[in-house]
C-alpha positions as CSV (number, residue, x, y, z in Angstrom):
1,X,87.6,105.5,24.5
2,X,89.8,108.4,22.7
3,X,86.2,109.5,21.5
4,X,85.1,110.1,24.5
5,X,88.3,111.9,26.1
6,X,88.4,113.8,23.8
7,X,84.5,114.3,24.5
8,X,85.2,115.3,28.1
9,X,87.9,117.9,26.8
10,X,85.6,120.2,24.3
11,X,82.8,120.4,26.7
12,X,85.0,120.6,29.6
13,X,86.9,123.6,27.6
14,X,83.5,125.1,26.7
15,X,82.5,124.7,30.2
16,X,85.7,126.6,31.1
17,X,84.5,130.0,29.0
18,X,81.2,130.1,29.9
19,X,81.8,129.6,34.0
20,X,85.1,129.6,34.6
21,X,87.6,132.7,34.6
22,X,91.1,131.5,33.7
23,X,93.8,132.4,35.5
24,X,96.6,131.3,38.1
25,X,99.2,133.7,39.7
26,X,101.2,134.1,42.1
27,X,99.9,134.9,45.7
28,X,101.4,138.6,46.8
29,X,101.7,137.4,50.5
30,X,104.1,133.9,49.8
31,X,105.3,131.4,47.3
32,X,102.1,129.9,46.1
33,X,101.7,127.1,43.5
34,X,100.5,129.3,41.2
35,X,102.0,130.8,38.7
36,X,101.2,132.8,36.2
37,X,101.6,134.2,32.1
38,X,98.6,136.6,32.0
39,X,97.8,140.2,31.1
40,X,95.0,142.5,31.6
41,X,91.5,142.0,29.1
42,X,90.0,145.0,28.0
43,X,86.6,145.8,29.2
44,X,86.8,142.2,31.2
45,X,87.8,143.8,34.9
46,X,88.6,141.4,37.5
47,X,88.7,143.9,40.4
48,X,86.6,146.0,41.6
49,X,84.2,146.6,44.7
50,X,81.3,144.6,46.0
51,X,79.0,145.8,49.0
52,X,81.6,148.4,49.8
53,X,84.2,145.9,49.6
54,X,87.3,145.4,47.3
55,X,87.0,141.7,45.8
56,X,88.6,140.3,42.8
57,X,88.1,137.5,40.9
58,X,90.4,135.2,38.4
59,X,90.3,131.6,37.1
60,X,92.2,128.8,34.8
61,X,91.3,126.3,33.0
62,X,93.7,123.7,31.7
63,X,93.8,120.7,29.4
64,X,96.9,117.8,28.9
65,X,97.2,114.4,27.3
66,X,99.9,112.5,27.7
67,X,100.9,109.0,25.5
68,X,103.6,106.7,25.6
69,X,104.8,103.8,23.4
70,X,105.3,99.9,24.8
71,X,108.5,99.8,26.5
72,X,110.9,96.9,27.8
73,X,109.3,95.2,30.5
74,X,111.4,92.2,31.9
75,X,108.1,91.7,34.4
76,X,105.9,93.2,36.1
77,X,103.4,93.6,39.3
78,X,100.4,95.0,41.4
79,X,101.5,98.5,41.4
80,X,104.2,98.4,37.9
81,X,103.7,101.1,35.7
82,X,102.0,99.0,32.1
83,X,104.6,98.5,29.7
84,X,101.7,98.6,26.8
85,X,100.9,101.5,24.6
86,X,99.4,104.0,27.6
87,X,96.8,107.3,27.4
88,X,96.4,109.7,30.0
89,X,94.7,113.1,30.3
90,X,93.6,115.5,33.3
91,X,91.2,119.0,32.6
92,X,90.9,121.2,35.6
93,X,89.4,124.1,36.5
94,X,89.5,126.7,39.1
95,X,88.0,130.1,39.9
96,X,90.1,132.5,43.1
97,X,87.6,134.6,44.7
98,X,88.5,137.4,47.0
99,X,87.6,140.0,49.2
100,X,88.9,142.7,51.2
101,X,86.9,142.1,55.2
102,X,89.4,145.4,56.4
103,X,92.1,147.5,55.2
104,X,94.8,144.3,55.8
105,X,92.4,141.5,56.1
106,X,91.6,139.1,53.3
107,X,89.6,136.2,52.3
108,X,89.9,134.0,49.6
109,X,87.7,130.7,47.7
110,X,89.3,128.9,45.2
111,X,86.6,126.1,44.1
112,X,88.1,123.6,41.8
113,X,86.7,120.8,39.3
114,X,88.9,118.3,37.6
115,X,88.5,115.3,35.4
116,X,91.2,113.1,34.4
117,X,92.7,109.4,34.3
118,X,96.1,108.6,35.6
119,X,98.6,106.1,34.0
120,X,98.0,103.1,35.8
121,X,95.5,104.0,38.3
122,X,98.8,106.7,39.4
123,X,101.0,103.7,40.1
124,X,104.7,102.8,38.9
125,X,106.8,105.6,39.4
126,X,108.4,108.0,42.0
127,X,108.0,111.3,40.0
128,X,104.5,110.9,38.0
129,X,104.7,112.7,35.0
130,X,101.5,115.2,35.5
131,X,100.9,117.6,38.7
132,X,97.7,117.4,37.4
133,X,96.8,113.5,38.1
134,X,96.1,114.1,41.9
135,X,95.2,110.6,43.4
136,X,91.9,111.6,43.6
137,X,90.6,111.8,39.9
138,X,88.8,109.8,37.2
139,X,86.6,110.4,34.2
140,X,83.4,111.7,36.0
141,X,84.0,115.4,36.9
142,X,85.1,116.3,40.7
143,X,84.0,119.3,42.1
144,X,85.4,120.3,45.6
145,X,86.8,123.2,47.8
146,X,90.5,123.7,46.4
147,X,91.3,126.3,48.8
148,X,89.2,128.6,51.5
149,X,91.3,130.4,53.4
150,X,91.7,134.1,55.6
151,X,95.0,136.2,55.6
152,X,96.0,139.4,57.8
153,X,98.9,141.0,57.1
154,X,101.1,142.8,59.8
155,X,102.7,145.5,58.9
156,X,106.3,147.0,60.2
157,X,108.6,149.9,59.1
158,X,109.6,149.5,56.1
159,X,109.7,150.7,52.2
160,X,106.5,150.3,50.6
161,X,105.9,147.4,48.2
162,X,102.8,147.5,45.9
163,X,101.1,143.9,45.2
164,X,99.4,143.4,42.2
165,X,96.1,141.8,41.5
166,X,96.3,138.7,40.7
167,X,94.9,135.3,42.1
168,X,94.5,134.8,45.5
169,X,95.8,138.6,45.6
170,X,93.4,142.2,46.1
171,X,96.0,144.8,45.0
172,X,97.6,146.2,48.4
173,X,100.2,148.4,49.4
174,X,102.2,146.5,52.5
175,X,104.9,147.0,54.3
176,X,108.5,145.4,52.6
177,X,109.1,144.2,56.5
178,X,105.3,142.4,57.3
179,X,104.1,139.5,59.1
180,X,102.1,137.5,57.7
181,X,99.1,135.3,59.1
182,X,97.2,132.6,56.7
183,X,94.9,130.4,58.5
184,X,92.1,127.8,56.2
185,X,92.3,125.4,53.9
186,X,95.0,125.5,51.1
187,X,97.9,123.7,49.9
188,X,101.4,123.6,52.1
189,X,102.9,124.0,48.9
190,X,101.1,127.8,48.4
191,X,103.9,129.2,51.3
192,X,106.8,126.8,50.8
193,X,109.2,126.4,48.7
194,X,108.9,129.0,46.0
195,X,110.2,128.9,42.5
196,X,109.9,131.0,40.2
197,X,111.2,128.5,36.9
198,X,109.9,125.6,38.6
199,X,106.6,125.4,40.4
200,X,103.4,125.5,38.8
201,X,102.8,122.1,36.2
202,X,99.6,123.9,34.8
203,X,102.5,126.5,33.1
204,X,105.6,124.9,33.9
205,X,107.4,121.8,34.3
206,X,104.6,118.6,34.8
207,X,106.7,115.8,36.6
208,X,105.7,116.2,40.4
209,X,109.5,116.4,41.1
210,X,109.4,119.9,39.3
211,X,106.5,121.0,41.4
212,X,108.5,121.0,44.5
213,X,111.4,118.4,46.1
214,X,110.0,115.3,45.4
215,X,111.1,113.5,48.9
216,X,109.2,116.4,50.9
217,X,106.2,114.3,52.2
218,X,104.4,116.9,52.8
219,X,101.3,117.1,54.8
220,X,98.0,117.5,52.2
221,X,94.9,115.4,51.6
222,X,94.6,113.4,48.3
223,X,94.1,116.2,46.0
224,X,97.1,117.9,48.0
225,X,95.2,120.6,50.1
226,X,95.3,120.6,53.8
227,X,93.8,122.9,56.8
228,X,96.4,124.9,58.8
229,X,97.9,127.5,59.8
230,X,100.9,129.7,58.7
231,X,103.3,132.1,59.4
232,X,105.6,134.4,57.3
233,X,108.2,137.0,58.4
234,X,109.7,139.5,55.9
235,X,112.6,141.6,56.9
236,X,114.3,142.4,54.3
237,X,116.3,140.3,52.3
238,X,115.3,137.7,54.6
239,X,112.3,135.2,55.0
240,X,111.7,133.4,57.9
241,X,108.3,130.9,57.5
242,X,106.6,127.8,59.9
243,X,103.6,126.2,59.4
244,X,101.5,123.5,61.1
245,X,98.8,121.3,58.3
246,X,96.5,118.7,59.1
247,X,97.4,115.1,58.3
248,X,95.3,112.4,56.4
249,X,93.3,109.8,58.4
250,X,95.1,107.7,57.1
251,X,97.8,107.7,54.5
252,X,97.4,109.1,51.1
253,X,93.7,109.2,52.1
254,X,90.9,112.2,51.6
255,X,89.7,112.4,54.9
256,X,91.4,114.6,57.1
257,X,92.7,114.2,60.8
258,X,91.5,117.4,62.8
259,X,93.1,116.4,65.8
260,X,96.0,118.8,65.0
261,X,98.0,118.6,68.5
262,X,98.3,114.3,67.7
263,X,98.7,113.9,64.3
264,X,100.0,116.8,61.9
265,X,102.9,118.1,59.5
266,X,105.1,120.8,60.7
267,X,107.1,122.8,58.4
268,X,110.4,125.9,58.6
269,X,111.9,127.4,56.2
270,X,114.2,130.7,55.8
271,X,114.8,132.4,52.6
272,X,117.4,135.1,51.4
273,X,117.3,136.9,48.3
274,X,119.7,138.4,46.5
275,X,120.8,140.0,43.9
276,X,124.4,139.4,41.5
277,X,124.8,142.3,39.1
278,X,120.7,143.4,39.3
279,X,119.7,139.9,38.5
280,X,117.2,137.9,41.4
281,X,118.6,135.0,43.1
282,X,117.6,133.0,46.2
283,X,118.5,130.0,48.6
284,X,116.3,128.3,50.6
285,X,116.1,125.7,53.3
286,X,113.4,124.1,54.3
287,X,112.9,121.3,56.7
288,X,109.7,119.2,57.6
289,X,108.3,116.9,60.6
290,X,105.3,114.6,60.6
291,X,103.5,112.7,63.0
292,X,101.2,110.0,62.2
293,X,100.4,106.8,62.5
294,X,102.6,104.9,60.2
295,X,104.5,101.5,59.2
296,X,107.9,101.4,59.7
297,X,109.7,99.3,57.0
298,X,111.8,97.5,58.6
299,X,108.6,96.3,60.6
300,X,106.9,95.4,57.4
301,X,110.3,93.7,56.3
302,X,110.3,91.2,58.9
303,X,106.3,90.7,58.9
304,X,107.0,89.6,55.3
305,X,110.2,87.5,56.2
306,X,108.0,85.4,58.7
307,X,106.1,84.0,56.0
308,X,107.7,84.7,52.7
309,X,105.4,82.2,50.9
310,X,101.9,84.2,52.1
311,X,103.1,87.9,52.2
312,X,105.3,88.0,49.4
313,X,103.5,90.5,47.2
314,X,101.3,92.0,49.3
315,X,101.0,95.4,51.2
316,X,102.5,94.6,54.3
317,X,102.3,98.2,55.4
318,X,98.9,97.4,56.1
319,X,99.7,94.6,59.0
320,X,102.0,96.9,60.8
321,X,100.8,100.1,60.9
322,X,100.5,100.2,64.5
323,X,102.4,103.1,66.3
324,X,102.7,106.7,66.1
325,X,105.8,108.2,64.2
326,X,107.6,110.9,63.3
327,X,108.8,111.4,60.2
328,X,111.7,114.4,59.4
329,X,113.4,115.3,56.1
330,X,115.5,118.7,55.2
331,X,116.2,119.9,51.7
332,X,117.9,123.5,49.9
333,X,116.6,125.2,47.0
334,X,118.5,127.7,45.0
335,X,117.8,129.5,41.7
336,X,119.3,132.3,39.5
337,X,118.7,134.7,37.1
338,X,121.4,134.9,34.6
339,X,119.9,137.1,32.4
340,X,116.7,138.6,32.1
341,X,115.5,136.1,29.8
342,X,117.1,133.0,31.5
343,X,117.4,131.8,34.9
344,X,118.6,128.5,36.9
345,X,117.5,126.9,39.6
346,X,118.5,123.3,42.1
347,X,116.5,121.5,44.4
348,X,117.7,119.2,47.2
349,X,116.2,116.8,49.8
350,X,116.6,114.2,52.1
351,X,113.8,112.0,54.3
352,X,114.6,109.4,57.4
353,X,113.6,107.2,55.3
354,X,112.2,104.8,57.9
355,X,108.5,104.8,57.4
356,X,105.9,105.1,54.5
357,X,104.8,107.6,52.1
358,X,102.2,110.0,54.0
359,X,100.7,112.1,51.9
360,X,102.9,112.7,48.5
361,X,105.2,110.0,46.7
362,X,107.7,107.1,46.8
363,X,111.2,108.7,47.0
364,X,113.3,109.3,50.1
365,X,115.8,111.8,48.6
366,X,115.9,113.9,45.5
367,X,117.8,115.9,42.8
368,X,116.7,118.3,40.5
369,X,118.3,120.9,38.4
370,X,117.0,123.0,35.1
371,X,116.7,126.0,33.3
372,X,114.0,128.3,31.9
373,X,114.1,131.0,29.6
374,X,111.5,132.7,27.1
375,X,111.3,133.4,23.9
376,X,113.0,136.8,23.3
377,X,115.7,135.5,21.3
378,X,114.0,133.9,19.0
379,X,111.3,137.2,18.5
380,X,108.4,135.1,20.9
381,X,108.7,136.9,24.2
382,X,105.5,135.4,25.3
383,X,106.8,131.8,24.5
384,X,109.0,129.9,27.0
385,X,111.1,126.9,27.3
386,X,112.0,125.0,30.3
387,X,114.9,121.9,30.4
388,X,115.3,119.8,33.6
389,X,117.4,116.7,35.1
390,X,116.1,114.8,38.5
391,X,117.4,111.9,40.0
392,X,115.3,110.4,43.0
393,X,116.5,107.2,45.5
394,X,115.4,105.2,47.8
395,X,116.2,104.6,51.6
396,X,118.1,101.6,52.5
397,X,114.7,100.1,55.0
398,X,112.5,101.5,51.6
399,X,114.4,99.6,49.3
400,X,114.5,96.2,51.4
401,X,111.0,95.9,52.1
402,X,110.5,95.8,48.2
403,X,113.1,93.7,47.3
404,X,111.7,91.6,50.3
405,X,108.6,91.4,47.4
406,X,106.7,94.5,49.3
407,X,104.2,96.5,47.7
408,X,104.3,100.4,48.9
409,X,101.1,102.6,48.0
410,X,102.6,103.6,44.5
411,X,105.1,101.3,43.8
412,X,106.0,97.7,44.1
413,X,107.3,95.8,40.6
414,X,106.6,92.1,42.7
415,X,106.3,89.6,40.3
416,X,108.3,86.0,42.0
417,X,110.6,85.4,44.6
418,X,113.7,86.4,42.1
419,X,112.0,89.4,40.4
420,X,111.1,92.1,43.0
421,X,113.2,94.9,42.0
422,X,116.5,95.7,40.6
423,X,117.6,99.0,42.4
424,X,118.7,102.0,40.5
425,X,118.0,105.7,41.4
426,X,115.1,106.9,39.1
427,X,116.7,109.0,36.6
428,X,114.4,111.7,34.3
429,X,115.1,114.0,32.1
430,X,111.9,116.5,31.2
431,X,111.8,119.8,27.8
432,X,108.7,121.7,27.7
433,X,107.8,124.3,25.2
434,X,104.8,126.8,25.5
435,X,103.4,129.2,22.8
436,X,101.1,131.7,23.3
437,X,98.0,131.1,21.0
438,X,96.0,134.1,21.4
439,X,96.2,136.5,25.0
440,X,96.0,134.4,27.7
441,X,95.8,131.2,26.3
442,X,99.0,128.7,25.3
443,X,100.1,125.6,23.8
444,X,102.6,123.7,24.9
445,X,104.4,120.3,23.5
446,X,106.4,118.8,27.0
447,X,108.7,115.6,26.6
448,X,110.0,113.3,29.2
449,X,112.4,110.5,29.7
450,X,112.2,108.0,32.3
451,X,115.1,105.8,33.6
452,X,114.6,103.2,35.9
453,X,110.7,103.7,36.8
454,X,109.7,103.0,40.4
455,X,113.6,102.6,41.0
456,X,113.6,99.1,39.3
457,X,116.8,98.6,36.4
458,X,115.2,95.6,34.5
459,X,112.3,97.9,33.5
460,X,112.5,100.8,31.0
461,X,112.9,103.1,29.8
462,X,109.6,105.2,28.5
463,X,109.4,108.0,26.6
464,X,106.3,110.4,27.5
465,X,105.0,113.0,25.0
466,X,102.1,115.4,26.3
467,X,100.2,118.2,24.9
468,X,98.6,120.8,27.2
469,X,96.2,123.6,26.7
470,X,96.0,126.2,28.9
471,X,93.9,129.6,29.7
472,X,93.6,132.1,32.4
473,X,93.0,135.7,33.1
């Protein structure tokens, strides 16, 4: 089995230089999921112009393995994470595509293949430990339309502000006060909730709670893309942005719901930046609203309490999934520079609480908090370091429908009548270390410890070590 991971890797990597161009930025127009470590190649340009038209083009590739040892089990169920000795590994890779239709008009193709197999079929735990293990992988290689999307930018009086290129990004001069317009298929996440220490888990932090607030449920297919539309406002200090995404059919599914004005996630969020003695800063809040159909648990409590005997350990969601419902949850986001090597940065969020997971993971509010710096210091400039401390809960209608012996989508530690789960707020701690190899391509050891997995005391903890590979230009 290792032999053939492994396998999948050197081919996959090979794959990667002879198709793929390697690299992930950051979007000029937003706070996209990508972020980014590279530099120019000589003679390799990735702009230029194409039928009278500026394009660029950029790509990544990127390579983790993650291991842990057994760890203390008291028991277990359908959806525990497995207490033996555990492999996982995910290889991606994507190429951005652009092109400039008029002098503020873009377009943009991101497609994307990945390979990869989850811990436990992506099961037992609120903040999975890879941002890479979308619900949608396994060992055969996925190819698919990551992102395919149009922007116009609006511009308004202002300073000028030069964007670079980058992915997802034809240099452009705008406007520092702009509207901006992004309409397609990409991921919620590519215009909410910036970071710049805590964003991207190809370069970053891996656990899905680093990638953004882990109890934002937001609106994305399996492989976390979506169709929408989007809205940005600079003025400024300030950023003002809404969206509206397509929802899955049905929850955590593929298939998409294009009946936008029934079922659909809405998102707001307003941004100031700042700066304390010529060092960035910002605060965010962003708040979220979802309609779909969807169990309520106190619904799928009482189906379960009818007839404990038959339902105990089962998916009651399923029976009672009946009605339309809205689902609303508001977090703050705030990070620092403190020098220019090091900054901070502190997530918050809260859900309702009342109904199932739609489209990311089991956890109903969240806490995260960390640090990132490079290597300066220590005479590696290019290498950085990353620390971080979450802390995700469950609702009180969450947590008794699984103590009721409920199974949710990802979780659910049913085993008898008197071992559901023993509540505790998942606790993890997550350290990270990248070196650059060579230009444009880095190594990086990342270590995690897990507390209470799936919110259950009388399992744990586990100790994760991963390796990761990564290239880009």
């Amino acid at each position: 089995m290792l032999r053939k991971h492994y396998l999948s890797f050197l081919l996959g990597l090979l794959g990667a230089c002879v198709c793929l161009y390697a690299h992930a930025q950051k979007a000029g127009s937003g706070s996209d999921q990508i972020a980014s470590f590279a530099a120019p190649i000589d003679n390799f340009p990735t702009e230029g112009v194409l039928f009278g038209l500026p394009v660029n083009i950029h790509g990544q590739t990127t390579y983790i393995n993650q291991r842990y040892n057994n760890f203390t089990s008291s028991y277990s169920g359908q959806n525990s994470l497995d207490a033996l000795k555990s492999m996982s590994y995910t290889w991606s890779g994507t190429l951005f595509m652009g092109a400039r239709l008029a002098p503020n008009t873009d377009v943009y193709f991101n497609p994307e293949v990945v390979s990869g197999v989850a811990f436990s079929d992506l099961s037992g735990l609120g903040g999975f430990t890879n941002g890479e293990a979308t619900k949608a992988s396994g060992v055969p290689a996925k190819f698919y339309s990551a992102r395919a999307f149009i922007r116009q930018t609006i511009n308004q009086e202002g300073s000028k502000v030069v964007l670079e290129n980058e992915a997802n990004q034809i240099t452009q001069t705008v406007s520092s006060n702009r509207v901006v317009l992004t309409g397609g298929q990409f991921s919620t996440l590519d215009i909410f909730d910036d970071s710049r220490y805590a964003k991207d888990p190809r370069i970053q932090f891996m656990n899905w709670g680093n990638m953004t607030y882990l109890a934002y449920d937001y609106a994305a297919d399996a492989r976390g893309y979506s169709w929408g539309l989007a809205g940005e406002w600079y003025l400024g200090n300030w950023v003002f942005r809404a969206s509206r995404m397509l929802a899955p059919k049905t929850p955590n599914g593929r298939d998409l719901n294009w009946q936008i004005f029934n079922t659909y996630g809405d998102q707001v969020e307003i941004e100031r930046q700042h700066n304390i003695a010529d060092l960035p800063g910002k605060v965010s809040i962003l708040a979220y609203r979802n309609k779909m159909t969807l169990a309520r648990f106190t619904d799928a409590t009482n189906y379960i309490n009818q007839d404990p005997v038959a339902r105990q350990g089962t998916q009651a969601i399923n029976n009672v999934r009946n009605n339309m419902q809205y689902k609303t949850g508001v977090g703050i986001h705030g990070e620092q520079a403190l020098t220019k090597d090091l900054g901070i940065y502190g997530r918050a969020f809260t859900s309702d609480g009342q109904t199932e997971t739609m489209s990311f993971t089991e956890a109903d509010n969240s806490i995260s908090i960390g640090m990132g710096m490079n290597g300066t210091s220590w005479q590696r400039p290019k290498d950085s370091i990353g620390l971080s401390l979450m802390r995700n809960g469950l609702s009180s209608y969450r947590r008794s429908y699984l103590q009721a012996g409920g199974v949710s989508y990802f979780i659910g530690d049913y085993a008898s009548p008197s071992q559901t789960i023993s509540y505790s707020p998942e606790r993890i701690g997550e350290l990270y270390y990248n070196a650059t190899v060579i230009k444009n391509v880095l190594a990086g050891f990342n270590f995690q410890h897990i507390i209470n997995p799936a919110y259950n005391s009388a399992r744990g903890p586990v100790n994760i070590l991963s390796f990761r590979l990564h290239a880009e230009f």
